[in-house]
C-alpha positions, 0 to 999 in steps of 0.5 A, a space after each residue: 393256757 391261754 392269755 385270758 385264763 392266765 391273766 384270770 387267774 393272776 386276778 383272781 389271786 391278787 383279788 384274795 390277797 395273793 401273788 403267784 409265783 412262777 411255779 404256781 403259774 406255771 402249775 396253772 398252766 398245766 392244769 388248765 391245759 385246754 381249758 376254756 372260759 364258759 359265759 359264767 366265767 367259770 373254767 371249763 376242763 374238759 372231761 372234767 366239769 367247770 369250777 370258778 376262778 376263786 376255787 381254783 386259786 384256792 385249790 391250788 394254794 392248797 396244793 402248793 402254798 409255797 407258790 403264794 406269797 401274801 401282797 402285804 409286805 409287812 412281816 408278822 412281828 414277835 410283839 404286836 405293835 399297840 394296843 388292842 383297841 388300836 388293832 380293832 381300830 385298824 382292822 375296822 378302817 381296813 375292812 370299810 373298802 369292801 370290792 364292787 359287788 357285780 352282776 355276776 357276784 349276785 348271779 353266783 350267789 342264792 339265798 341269804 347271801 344273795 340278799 345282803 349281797 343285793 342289799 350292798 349292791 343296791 347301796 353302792 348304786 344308790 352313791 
């Protein structure tokens, strides 16, 4: 595997909220052996087609889900901590930094999707 599909889908894992370990990058490697990227950033296996970044990180958690750890470190505990209303609170303020939407985000996309995805790009350059 090549340093830029390497560092693709080490991106892409941390961009799910994911860290790959070793053997997962390791399974990448294989996997993606002779691959390439095409200009719609998708990987191109040869012989077999093309899939993106984002399902072939899912696919490989799939198959190995002990290859990914979270990039939270905080440890699920026995008892939630607080109220929930304080949980919604926390949950409502983390989900307000949503990613940049990009071109390539809205040329993946058709339909609904692609108007509110049009509609959130529009209000991040309109900042």
């Amino acid at each position: 595997m090549s340093d830029h599909l390497e560092t693709l889908i080490l991106t892409e894992a941390r961009r799910q909220n994911l860290r790959a370990n070793a053997d997962a990058v390791r399974q990448a490697a294989i996997d993606l052996a002779g691959a390439s990227l095409t200009p719609q950033n998708l990987i191109h296996l040869p012989g077999k087609g093309s899939i993106s970044p984002a399902d072939y990180i899912r696919s490989l958690r799939d198959q190995m889900p002990e290859g990914f750890g979270s990039i939270d470190n905080e440890s699920p505990t026995a008892k939630a901590a607080g109220t929930l209303t304080e949980r919604y609170k926390a949950e409502i303020a983390a989900s307000r930094t949503q990613s940049r939407i990009t071109e390539a985000d809205l040329a993946r996309y058709s339909g609904v999707t692609r108007q509110h995805l049009e509609e959130r790009y529009g209000a991040a350059k309109g900042k």
